[in-house]
LUMTORZA-562939 format. One line per 10 residues: number of its first residue (from 1); their letters; for each residue x, y, z of N, C-alpha, C. Coordinates in steps of 0.001 Angstrom, whole numbers, plus 500000, padded with zeros to 6 digits. Example, Ala and Ser with C-alpha at 12.3 -4.5 7.8 and 13.67 -1.06 7.14 Angstrom:
# LUMTORZA-562939
1> AS> 513190/494310/507800/512300/495500/507800/513200/496700/507800 | 512850/497750/507080/513670/498940/507140/512900/500030/507870;
# end
This chain:
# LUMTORZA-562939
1> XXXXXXXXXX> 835445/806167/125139/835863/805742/123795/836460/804336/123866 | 836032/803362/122777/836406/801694/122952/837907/801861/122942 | 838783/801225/123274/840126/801086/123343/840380/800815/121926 | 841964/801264/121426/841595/800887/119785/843257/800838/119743 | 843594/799340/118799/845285/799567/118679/845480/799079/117314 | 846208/800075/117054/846430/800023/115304/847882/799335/115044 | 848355/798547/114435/849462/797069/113974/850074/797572/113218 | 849612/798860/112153/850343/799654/111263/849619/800741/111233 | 850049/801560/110367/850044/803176/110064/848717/803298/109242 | 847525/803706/109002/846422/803208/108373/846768/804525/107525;
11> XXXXXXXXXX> 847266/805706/107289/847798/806640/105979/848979/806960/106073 | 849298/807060/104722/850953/807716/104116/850751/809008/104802 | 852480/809507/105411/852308/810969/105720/851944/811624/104648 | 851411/812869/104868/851343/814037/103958/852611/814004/102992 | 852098/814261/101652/853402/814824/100713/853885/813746/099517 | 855223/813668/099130/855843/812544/097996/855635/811131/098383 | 854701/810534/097747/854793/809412/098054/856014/808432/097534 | 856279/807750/098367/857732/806700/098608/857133/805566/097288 | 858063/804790/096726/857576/803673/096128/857908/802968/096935 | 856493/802059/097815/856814/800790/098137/857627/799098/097440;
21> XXXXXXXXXX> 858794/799298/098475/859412/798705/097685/859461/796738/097084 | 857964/796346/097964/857610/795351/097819/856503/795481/096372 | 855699/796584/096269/854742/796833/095402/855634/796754/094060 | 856871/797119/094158/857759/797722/092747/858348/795992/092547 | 858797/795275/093827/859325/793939/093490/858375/793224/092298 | 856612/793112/093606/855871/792459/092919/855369/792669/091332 | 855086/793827/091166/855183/794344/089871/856340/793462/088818 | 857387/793872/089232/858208/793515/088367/858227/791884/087985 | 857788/791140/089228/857867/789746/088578/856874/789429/088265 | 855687/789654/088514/854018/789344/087485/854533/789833/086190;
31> XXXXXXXXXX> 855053/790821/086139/854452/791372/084614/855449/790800/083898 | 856525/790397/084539/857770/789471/083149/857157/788058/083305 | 856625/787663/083492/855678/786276/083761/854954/785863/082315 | 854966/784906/082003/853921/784185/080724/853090/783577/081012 | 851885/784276/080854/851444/785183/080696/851536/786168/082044 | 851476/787748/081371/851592/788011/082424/850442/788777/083142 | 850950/789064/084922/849908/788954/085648/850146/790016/086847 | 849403/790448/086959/849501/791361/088354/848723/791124/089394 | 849603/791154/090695/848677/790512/092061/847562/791346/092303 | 846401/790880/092694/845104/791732/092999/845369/792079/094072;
41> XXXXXXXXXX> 845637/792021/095053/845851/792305/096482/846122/793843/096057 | 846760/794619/095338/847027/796017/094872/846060/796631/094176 | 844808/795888/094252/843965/796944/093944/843318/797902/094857 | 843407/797656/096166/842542/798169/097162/843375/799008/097898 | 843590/800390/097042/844458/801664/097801/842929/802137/097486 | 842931/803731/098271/841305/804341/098501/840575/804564/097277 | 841166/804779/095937/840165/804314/094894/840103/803654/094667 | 840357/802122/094983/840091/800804/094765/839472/800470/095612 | 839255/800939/096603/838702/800600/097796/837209/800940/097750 | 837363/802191/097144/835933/802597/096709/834894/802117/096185;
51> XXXXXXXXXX> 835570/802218/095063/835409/801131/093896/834796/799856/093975 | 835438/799316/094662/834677/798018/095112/833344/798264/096100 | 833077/798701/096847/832218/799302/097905/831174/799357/096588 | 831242/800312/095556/830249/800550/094914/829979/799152/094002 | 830972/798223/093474/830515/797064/092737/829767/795974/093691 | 829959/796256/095231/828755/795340/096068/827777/795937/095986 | 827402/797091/095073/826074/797471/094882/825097/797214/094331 | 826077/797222/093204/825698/796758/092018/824440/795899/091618 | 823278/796107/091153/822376/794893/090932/822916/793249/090676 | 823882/793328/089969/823976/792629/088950/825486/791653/089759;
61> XXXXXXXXXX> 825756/792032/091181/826868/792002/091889/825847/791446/092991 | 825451/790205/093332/824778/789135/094007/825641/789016/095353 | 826546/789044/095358/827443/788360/095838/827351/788930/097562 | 827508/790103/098019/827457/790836/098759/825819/791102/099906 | 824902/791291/098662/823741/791170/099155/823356/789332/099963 | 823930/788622/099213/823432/787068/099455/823864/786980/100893 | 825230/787433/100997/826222/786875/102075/825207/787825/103146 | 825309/789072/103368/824463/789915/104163/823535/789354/104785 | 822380/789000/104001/821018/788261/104197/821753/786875/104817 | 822164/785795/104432/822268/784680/105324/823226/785113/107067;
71> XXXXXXXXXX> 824129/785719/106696/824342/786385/108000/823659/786925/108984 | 822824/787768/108565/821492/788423/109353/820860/787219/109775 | 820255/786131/109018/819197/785229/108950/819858/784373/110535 | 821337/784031/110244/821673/782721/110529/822815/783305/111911 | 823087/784176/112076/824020/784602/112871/824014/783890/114787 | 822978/784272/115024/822595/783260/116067/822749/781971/116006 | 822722/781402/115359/822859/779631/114969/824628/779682/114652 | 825113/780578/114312/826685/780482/113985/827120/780630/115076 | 826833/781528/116318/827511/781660/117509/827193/780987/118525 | 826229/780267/118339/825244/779482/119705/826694/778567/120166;
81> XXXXXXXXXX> 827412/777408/119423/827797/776915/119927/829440/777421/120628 | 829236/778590/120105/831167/779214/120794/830785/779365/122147 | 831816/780001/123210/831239/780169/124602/831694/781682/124762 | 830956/782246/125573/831415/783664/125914/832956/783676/126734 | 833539/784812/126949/833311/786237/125705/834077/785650/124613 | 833948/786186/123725/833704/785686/122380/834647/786838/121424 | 835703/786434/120695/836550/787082/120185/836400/786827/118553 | 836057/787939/117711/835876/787782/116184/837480/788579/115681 | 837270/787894/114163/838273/788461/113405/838150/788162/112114 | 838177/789090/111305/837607/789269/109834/839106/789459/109108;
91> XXXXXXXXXX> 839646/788162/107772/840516/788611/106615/839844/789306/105446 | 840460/790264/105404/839319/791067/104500/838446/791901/104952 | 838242/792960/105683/837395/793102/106500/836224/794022/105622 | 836934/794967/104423/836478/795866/103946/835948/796913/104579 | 834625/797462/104385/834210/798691/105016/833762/798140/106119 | 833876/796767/106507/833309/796209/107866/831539/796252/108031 | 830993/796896/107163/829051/796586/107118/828922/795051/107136 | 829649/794277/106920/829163/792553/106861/829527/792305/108582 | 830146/792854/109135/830767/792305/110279/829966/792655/111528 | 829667/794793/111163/828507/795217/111986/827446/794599/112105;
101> XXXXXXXXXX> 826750/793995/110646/825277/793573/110560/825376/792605/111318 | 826574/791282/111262/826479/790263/112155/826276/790371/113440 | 827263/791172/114140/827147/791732/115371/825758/791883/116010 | 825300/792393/115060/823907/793158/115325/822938/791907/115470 | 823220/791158/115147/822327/789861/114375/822803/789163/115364 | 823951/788473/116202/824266/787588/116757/823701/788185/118384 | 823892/789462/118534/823324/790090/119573/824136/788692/120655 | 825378/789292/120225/826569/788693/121887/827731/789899/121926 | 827671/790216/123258/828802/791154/123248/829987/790472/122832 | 831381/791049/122150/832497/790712/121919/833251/791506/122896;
111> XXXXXXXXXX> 834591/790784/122862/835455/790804/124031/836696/791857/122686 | 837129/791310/121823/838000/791804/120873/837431/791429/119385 | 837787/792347/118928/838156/792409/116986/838868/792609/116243 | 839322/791820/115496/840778/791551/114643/840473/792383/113065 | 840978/793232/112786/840647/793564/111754/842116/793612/110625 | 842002/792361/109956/842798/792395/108968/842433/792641/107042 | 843301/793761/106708/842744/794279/105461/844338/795360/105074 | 844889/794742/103567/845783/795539/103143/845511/797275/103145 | 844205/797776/102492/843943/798519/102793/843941/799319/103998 | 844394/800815/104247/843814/801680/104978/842820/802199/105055;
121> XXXXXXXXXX> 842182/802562/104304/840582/803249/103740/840011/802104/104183 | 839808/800649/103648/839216/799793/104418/839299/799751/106076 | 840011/799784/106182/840594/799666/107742/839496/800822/108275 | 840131/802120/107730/839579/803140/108416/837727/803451/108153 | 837324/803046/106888/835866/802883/107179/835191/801395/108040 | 835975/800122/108663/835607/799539/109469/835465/800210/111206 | 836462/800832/110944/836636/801323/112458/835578/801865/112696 | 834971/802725/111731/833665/803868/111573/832580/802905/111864 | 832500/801984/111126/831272/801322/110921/830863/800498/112480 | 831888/800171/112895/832036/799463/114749/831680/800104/115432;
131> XXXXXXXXXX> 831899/801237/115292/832324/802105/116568/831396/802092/117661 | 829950/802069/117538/828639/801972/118469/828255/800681/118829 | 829222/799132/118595/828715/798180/118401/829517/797804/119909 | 828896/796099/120568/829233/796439/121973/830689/795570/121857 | 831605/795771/121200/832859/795560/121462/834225/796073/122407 | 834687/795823/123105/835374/795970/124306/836858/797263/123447 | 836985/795985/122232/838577/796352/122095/838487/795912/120668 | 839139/797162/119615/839159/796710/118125/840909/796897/117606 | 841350/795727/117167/842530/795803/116659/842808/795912/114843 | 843705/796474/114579/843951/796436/113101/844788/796167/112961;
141> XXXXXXXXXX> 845030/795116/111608/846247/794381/111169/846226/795214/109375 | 846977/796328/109372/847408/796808/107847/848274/795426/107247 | 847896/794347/106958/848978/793502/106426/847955/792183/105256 | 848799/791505/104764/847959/790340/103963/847581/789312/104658 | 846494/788223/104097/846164/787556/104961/847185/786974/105922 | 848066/786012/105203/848889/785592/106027/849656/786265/106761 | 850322/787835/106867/851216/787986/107558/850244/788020/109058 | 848542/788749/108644/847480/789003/109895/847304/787816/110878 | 847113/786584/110033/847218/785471/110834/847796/785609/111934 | 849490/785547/111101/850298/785821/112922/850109/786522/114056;
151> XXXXXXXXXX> 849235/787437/113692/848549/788169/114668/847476/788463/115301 | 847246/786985/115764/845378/787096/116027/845542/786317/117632 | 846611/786171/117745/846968/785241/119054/846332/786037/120223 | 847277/786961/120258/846771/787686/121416/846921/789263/121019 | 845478/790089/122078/845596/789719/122975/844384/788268/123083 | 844278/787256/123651/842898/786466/123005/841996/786075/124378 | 841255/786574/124515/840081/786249/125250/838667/785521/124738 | 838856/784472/125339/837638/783236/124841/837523/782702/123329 | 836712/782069/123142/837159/781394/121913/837281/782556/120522 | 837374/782238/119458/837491/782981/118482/836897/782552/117097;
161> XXXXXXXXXX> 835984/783258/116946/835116/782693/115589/835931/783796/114021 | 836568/783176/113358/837419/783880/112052/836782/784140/111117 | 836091/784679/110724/835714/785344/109328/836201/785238/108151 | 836022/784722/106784/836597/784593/105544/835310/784622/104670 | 834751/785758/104248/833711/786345/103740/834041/786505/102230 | 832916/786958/101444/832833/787817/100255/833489/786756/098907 | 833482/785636/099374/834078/784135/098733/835667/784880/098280 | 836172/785406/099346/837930/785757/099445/838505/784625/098791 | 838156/783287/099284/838973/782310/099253/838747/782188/097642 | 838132/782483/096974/838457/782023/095116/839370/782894/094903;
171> XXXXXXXXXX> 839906/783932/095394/840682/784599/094435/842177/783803/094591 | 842626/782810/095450/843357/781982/095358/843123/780640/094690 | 844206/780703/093447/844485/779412/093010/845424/778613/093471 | 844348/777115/093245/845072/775689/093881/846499/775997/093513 | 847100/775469/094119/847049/774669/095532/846964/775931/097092 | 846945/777299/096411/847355/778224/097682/846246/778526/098639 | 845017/777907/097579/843509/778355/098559/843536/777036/099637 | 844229/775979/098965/844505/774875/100495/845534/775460/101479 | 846686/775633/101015/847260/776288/101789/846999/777030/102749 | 846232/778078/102377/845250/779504/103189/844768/778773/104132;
181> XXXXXXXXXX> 844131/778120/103813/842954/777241/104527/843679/776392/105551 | 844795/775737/105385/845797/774421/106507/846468/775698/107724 | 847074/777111/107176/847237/778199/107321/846235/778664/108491 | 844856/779194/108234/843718/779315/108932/844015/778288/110018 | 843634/777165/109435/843451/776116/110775/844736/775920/112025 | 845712/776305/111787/847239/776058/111953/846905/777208/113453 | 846334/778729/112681/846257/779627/113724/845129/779253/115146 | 844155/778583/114627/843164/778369/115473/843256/777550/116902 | 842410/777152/117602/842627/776600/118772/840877/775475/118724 | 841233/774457/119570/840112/774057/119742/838771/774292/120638;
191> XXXXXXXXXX> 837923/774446/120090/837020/775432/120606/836802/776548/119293 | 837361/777287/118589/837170/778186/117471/836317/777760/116606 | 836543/778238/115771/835478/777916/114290/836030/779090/113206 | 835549/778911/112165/835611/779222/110586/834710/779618/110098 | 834111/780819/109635/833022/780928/108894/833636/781649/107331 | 833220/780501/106496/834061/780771/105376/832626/781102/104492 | 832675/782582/103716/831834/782782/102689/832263/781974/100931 | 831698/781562/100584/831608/781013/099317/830661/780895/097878 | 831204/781403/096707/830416/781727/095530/830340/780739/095109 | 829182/780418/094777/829352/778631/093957/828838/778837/092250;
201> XXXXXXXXXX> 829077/778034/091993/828572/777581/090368/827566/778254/089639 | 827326/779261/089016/826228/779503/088539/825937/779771/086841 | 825010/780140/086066/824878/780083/084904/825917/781512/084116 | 826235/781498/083508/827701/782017/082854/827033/783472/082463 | 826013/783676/082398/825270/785161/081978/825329/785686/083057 | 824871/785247/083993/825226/786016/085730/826623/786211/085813 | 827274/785332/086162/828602/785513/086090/830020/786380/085051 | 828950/786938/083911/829513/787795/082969/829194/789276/083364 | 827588/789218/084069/827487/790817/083944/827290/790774/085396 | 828181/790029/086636/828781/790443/087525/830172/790636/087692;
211> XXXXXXXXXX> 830848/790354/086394/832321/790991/086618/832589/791686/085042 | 831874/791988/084530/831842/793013/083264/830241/793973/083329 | 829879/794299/084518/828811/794976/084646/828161/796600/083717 | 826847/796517/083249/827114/797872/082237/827087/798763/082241 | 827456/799083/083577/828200/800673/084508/829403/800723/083866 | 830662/800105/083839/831576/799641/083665/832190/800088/084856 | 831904/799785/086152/831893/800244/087479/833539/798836/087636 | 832896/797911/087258/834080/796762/087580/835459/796642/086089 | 834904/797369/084927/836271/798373/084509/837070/798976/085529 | 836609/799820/085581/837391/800975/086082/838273/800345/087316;
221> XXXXXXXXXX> 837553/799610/088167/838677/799353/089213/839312/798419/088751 | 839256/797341/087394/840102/797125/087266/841396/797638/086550 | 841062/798834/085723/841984/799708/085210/842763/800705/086652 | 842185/800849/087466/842692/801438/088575/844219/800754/089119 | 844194/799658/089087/845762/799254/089198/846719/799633/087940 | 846537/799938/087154/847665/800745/086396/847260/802060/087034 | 846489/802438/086918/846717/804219/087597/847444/804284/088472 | 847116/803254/089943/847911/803261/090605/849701/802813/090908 | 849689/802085/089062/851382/801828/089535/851828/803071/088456 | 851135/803675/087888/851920/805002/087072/852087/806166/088382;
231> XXXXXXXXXX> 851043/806318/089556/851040/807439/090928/851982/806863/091606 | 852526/805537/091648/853354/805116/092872/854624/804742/092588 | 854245/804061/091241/855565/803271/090449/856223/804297/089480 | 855977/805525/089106/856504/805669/088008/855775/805368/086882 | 855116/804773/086230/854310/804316/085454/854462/804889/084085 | 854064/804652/083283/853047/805416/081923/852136/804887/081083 | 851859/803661/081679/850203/803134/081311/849349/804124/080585 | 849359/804206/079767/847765/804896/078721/846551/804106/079464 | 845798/804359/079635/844836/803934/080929/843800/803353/079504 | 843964/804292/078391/842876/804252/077114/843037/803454/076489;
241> XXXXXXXXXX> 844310/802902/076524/845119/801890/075551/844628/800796/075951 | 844222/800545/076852/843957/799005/078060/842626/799211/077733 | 842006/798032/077818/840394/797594/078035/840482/796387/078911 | 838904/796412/080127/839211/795352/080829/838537/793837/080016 | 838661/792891/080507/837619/791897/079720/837587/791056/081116 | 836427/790441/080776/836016/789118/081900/835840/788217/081236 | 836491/787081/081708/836063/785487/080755/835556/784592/082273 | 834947/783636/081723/834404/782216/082544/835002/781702/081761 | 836141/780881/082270/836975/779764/082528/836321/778167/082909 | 835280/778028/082189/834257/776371/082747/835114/775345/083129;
251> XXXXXXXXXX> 836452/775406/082416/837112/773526/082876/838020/774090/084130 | 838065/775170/084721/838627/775657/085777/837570/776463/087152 | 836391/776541/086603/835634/777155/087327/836060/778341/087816 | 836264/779286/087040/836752/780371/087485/836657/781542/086588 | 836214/782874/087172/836009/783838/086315/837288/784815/086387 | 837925/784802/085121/839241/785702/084768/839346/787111/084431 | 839717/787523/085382/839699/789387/084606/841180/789861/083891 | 841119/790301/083335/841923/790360/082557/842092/792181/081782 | 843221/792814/081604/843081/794023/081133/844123/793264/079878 | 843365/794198/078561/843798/794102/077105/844176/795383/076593;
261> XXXXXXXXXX> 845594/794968/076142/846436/796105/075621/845615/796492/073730 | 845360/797709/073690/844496/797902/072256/845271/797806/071070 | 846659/798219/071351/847776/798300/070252/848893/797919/071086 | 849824/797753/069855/851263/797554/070058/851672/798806/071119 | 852350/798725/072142/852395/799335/072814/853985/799359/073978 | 854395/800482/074128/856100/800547/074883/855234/801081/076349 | 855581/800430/077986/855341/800739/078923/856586/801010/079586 | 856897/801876/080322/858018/801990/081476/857149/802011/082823 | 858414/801414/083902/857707/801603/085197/858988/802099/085601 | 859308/802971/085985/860557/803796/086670/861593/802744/088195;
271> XXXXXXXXXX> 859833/802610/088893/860243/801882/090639/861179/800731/090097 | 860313/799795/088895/860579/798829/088528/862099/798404/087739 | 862546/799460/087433/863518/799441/086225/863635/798482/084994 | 861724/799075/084738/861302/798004/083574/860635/798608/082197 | 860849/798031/081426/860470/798300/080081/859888/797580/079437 | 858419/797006/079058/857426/796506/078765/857154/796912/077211 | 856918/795752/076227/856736/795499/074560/855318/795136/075044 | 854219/795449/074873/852917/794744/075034/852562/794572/073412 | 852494/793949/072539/851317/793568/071441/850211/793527/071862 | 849681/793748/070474/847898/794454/070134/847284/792938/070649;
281> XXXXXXXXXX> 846460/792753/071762/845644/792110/072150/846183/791368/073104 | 847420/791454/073463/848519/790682/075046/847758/791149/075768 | 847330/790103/076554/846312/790305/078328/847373/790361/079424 | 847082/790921/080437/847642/791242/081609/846496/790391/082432 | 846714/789434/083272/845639/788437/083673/845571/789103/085461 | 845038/789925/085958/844877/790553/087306/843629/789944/088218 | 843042/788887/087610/842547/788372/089247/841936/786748/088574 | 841482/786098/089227/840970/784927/089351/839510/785098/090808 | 838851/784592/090157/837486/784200/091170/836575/783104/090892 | 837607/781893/091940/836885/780586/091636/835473/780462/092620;
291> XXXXXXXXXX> 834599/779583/091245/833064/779288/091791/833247/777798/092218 | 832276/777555/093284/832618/775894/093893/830757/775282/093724 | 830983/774481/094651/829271/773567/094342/829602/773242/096225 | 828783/773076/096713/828462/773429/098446/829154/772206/098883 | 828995/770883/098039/829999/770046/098698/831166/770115/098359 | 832218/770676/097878/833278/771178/097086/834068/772148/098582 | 833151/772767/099004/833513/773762/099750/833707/772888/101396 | 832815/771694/101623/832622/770842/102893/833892/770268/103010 | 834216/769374/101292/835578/769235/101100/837087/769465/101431 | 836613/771042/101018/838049/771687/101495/838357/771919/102581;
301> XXXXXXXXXX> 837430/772482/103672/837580/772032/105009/838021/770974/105572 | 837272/770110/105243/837909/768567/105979/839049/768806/105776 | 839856/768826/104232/840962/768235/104215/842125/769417/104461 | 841585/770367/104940/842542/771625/106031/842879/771508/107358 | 841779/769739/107508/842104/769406/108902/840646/770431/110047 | 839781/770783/109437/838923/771190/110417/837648/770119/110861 | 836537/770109/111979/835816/769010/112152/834695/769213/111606 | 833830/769577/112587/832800/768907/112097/832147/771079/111419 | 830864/770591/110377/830810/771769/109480/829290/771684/109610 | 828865/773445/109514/827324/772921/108771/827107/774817/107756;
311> XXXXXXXXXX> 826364/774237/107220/826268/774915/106242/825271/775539/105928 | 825112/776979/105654/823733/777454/104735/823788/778561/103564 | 822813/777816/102908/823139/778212/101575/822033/779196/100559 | 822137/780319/099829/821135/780899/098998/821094/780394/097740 | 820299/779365/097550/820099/778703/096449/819679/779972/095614 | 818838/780373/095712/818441/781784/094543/819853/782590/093992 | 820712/782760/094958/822044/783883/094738/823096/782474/094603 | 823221/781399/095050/824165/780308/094381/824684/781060/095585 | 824929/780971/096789/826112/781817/097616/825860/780806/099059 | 826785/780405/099396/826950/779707/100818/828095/780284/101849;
321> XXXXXXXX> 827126/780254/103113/828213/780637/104301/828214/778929/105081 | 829540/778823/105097/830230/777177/106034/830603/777417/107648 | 830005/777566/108419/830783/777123/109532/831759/776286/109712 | 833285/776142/110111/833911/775131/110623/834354/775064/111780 | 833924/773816/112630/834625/773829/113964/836116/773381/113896 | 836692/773761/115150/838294/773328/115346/838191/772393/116441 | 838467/771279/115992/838339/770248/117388/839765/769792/117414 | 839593/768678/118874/841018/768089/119055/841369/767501/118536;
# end
């Protein structure tokens, strides 16, 4: 059996669940916010986790399939220039199928794997998905990007190629997606690299019925974060009362999800020791997903301080994977 060391607890014991008392902080200061807003990072407990799994299914959800296919295509050309043994690590890792297929595709044994993802259910369907792949040693980081960072040092054997897939990096707004990115580079060493996935620019009808799809598959998980702060927080969200909406944002490049209160409406959150007035049509603004243009994305690298880049891109799906090297 591969050696396997877990960084946190990947399930709650059996029984009352505790309110996490960072989940009840964050809560409380998004939602007194103008406008207000709840961090996405809380959507991905195991029905959110799900949830999403099924919106990379989605026809109409490009995004997942694109990245897959150039990975498969290009994976060899991404690792040629690292040197063996060869250490990966994925932010975000999800169910880990993007990470296996690479594997499979780069056909180089790995030495270690970093698996960072708030989720447990993520965590725990990556582990599944590895398990036959020729990796030495798989680590898990239960934490957010940045706290995982700190933990990719060691144990570290040979260079380390980082993963930032599924265009992660839009759901941060400027200035924090530079940040992430100076962050990234800060952890790296020379010799490493960056393979950053990225959604770029596309016509606003795609981009509507990939985040308002007519399953209402990308509803529901976004209504799933009130379910989950009424199971954890105390809550009393009317789940019925809320509708989700998606807007394209053009002078920001960015697609907004947003849940809409139907009526005048009284919320309590117990964890929170809060009491919420929502009016008939007040948005709760719960994620951001910025689109870029391929030199936009070359851009942001450079100026994170990484060297030299190359790039490939699915013009048909608008979707690019960036290599970045870490030089001296």
């Amino acid at each position: 059996m591969r050696p396997f060391v877990a960084s946190n607890a990947l399930a709650a014991e059996a029984g009352v669940v505790t309110a996490d008392p960072m989940f009840a902080a964050e809560v409380r200061d998004y939602l007194r916010r103008s406008p207000r807003q709840l961090p996405s990072k809380y959507f991905y407990d195991p029905l959110g986790s799900a949830l999403f799994e099924a919106i990379c299914r989605l026809p109409w959800y490009r995004i997942t399939r694109a990245e897959a296919t150039l990975l498969a295509l290009h994976a060899p050309a991404i690792v040629k220039p690292l040197e063996m043994p060869l250490t990966l690590a994925e932010l975000g890792c999800g169910s880990g199928e993007k990470l296996a297929a690479f594997i499979d595709a780069a056909a180089r044994p790995i030495a270690t794997v970093h698996l960072v993802d708030l989720s447990a259910a993520a965590l725990e369907m990556a582990i599944a998905c590895l398990s036959d792949r020729p990796i030495e040693r798989v680590i898990t980081h239960r934490q957010s990007y940045e706290d995982g960072l700190r933990r990719l040092g060691e144990p570290r054997v040979g260079p380390m190629l980082l993963l930032f897939l599924g265009s992660n990096i839009g759901n941060f707004d400027p200035p924090a997606d530079a940040h992430l990115l100076c962050r990234i580079r800060a952890c790296l060493r020379p010799g490493d690299a960056l393979l950053l996935g990225t959604d770029l620019v596309k016509p606003e009808q795609e981009l509507r019925l990939a985040y308002d799809d007519p399953l209402q598959v990308t509803a529901a998980f976004n209504l799933n974060i009130l379910r989950r702060i009424n199971d954890e927080l105390g809550g009393t969200f009317d789940l019925d009362a809320f509708a989700h909406r998606a807007i394209w944002n053009a002078r920001d490049s960015r697609v907004e999800m947003h849940l809409i209160s139907l009526a005048a409406q009284t919320v309590r959150i117990a964890a929170c020791d809060l009491e919420i007035r929502f009016d008939a049509n007040e948005l709760i603004w719960t994620e951001s997903s910025y689109k870029y243009t391929a030199a936009q994305v070359l851009e942001m690298g450079r100026d994170a301080g990484f060297g030299r880049a190359e790039q490939w891109v699915d013009s048909d799906a608008a979707f690019a994977l960036t290599r970045f090297a870490v030089e001296d």
